[in-house]
C-alpha positions as CSV (number, residue, x, y, z in Angstrom):
1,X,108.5,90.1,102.4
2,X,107.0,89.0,99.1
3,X,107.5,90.0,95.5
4,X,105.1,92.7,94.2
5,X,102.1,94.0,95.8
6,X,102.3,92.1,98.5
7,X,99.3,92.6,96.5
8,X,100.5,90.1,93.8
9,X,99.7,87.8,95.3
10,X,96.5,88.7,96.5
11,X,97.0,89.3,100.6
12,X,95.7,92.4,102.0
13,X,95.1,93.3,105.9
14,X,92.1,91.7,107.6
15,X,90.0,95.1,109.1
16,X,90.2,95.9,112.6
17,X,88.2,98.4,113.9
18,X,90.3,100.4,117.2
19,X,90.1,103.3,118.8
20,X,93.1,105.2,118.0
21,X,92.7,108.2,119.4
22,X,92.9,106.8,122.7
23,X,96.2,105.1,121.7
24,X,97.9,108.0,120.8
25,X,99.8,110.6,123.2
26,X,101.1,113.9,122.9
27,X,100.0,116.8,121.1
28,X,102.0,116.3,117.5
29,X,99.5,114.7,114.9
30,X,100.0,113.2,111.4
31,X,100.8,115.6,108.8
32,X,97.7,116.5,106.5
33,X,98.3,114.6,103.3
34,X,95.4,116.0,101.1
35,X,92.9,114.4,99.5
36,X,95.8,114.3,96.1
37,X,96.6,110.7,95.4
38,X,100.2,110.5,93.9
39,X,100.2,108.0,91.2
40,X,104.0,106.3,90.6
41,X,104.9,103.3,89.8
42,X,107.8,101.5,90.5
43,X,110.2,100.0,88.5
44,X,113.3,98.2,88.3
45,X,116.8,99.2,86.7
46,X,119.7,97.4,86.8
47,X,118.8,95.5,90.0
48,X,117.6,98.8,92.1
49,X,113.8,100.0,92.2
50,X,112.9,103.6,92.0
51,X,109.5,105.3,90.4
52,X,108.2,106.6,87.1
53,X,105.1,108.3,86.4
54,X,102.0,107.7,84.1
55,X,104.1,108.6,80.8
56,X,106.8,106.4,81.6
57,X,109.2,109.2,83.2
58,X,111.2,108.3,86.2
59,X,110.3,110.6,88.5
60,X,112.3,108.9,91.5
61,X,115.7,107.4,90.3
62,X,116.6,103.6,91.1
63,X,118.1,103.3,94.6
64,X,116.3,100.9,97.1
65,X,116.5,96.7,96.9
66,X,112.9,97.0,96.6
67,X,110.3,99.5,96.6
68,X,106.2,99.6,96.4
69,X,103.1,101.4,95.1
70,X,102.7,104.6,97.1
71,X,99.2,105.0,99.2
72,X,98.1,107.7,101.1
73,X,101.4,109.4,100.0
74,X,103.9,107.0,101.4
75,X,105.3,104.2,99.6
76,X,107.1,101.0,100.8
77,X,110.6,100.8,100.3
78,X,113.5,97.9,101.4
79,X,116.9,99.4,102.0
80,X,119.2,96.7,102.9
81,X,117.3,93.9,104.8
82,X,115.1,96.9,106.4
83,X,112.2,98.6,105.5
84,X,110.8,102.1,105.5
85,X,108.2,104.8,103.4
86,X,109.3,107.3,100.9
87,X,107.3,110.2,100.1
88,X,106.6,111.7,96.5
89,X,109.8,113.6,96.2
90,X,112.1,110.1,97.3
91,X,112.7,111.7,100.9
92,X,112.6,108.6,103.4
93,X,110.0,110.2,105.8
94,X,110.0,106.9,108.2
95,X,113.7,105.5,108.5
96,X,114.5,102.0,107.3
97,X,114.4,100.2,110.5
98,X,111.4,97.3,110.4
99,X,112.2,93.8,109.5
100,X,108.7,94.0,108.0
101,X,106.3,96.0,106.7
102,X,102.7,97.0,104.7
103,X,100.9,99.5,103.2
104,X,99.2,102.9,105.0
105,X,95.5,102.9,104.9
106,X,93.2,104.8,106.9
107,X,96.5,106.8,108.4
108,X,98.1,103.8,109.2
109,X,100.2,101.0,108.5
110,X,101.4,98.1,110.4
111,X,105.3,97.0,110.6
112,X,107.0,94.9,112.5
113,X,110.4,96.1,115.1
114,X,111.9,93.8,117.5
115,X,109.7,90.8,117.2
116,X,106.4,93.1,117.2
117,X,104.1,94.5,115.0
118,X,102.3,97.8,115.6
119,X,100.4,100.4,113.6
120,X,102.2,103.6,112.9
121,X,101.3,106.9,111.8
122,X,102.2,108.8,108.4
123,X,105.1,110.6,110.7
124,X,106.7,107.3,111.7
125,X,105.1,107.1,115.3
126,X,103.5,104.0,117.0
127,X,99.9,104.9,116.9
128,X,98.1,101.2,118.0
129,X,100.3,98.7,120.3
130,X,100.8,95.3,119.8
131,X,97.6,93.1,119.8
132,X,96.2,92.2,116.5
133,X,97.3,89.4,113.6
134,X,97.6,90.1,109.5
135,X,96.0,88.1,107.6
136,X,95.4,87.1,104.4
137,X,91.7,87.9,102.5
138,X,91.8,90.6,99.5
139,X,88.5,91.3,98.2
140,X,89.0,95.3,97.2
141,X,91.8,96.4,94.9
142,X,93.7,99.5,96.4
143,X,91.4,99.7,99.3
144,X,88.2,100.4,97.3
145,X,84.9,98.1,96.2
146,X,84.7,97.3,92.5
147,X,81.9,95.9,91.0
148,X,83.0,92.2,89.8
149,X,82.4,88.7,88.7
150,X,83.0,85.8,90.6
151,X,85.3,83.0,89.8
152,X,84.0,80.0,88.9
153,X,86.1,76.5,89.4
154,X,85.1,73.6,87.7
155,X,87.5,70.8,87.9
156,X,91.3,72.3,87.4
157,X,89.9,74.9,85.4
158,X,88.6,78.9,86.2
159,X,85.9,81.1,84.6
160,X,83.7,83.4,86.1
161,X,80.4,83.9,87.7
162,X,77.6,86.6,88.2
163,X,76.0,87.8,91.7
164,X,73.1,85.1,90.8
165,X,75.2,82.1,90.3
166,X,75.3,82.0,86.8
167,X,77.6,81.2,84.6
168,X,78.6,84.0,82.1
169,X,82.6,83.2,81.3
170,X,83.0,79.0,80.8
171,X,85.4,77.7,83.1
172,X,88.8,77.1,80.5
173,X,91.8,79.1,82.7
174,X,94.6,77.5,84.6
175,X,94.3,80.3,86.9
176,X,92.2,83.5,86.9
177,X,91.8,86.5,88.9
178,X,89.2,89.0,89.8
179,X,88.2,92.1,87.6
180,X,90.5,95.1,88.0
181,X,90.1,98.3,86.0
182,X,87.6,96.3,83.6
183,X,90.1,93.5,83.0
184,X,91.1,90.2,84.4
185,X,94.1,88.4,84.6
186,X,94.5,84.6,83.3
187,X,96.7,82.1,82.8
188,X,96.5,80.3,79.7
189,X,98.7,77.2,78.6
190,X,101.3,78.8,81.4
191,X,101.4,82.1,80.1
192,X,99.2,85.2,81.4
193,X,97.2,88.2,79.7
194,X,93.9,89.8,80.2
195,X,90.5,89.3,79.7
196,X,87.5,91.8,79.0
197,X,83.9,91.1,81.4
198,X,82.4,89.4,78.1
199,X,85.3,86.9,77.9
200,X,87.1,88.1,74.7
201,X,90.5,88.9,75.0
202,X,91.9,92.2,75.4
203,X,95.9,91.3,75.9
204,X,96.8,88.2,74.1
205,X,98.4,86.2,77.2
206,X,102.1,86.1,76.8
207,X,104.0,87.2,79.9
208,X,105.2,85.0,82.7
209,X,103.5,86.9,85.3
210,X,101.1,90.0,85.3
211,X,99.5,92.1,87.9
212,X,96.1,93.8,88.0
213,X,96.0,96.8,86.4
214,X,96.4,99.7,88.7
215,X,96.0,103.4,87.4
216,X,95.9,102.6,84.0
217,X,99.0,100.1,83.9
218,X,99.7,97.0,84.6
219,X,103.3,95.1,85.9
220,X,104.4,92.4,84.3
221,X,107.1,90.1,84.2
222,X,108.9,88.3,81.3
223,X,112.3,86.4,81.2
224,X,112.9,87.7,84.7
225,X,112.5,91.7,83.7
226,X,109.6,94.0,84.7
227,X,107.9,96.6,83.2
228,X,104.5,98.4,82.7
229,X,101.9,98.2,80.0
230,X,98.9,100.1,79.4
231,X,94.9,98.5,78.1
232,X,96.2,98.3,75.1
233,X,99.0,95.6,76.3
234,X,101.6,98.3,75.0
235,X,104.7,98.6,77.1
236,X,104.6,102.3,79.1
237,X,107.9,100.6,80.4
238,X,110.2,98.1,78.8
239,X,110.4,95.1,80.4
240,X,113.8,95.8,82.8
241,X,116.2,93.9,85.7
């Protein structure tokens, strides 16, 4: 499995529409998860990843290999060279058992057992058989449309683009990502910060890797430690390992 977001790097699952009531049996059903979206984020100490909230407070103490944003009130977690899904009080509601794994949406979320991947359910059950491939082709952030420019590539460098074609950030980035949260990521003379829509900078670029904002923060890495910061390119989290 990746590093970070599996989302980091800018994969997400291709849609496939199914019919999945017809694939499911029994009468137990998925346990209502409100419309209340818990916002955590995870971080690292001391080699183990647990959660903190918006202010910064850990909220779920350091204690997987790896561990994920939560969505739909489930997050990703490694234990060992498994993977399972915590829910907002740390409980591991789907055992550690896949060799791979992604993020609920819609109810559901794919893994991969013995060679297989299948959709399960928010209680850990196989909802959709095998059958369908993942593949890579973000184009929302968490799931959801924002309205955004377009890169632009001219040459080896990046700008951005609007609906009509034109040409309203100059091309100048070694790398450059789309609009999150009213900022983009770039890369500039190898190091990354943020951009605002009219091309002034909001974060002076000087981490070694940064993330889309999500919530309000953003992940970023620097000298191999993680940690959050907020629009202001404040840390919410020191950088840790």
């Amino acid at each position: 499995m990746t590093l970070l977001y599996r989302t980091a790097c800018a994969a997400t699952l291709a849609v496939v529409t199914l019919g999945f009531s017809s694939c499911q049996s029994g009468t137990d059903s998925a346990p209502d998860l409100g419309t209340t979206e818990t916002v955590f984020f995870p971080v690292v100490q001391a080699g183990m990843w647990g959660f903190i909230d918006v202010s910064g407070q850990v909220v779920i103490q350091p204690r997987f290999e790896r561990a994920w944003p939560f969505s739909e009130e489930r997050a990703l977690v490694q234990s060992g060279d498994r993977y399972g899904f915590i829910d907002p009080t740390g409980a591991l509601v789907i055992p550690a058992e896949f060799t791979d794994a992604w993020f609920f949406s819609g109810g559901l979320a794919p893994v991969e057992k013995d060679g297989q991947w299948v959709y399960i359910d928010a209680t850990g059950r196989t909802a959709v058989e095998p059958a369908f491939r993942i593949e890579a082709s973000f184009l929302e952030q968490n799931g959801k449309p924002e309205p955004r420019l377009g890169r632009t590539r001219v040459g080896d460098v990046y700008g951005y683009s609007n609906p009509s074609g034109d040409v309203v950030i100059e091309p100048q980035y070694n790398q450059a990502w789309n609009f999150v949260e009213g900022m983009a990521r770039v890369r500039v003379d190898g190091r990354w910060g943020f951009i605002r829509p009219d091309g002034s900078i909001a974060i002076e670029p000087r981490f070694d890797v940064a993330w889309d904002f999500s919530h309000g923060l953003a992940l970023v890495e620097i000298d191999g430690k993680y940690g959050y910061i907020n629009p202001s390119g404040e840390y919410v989290w020191a950088p840790t390992s």
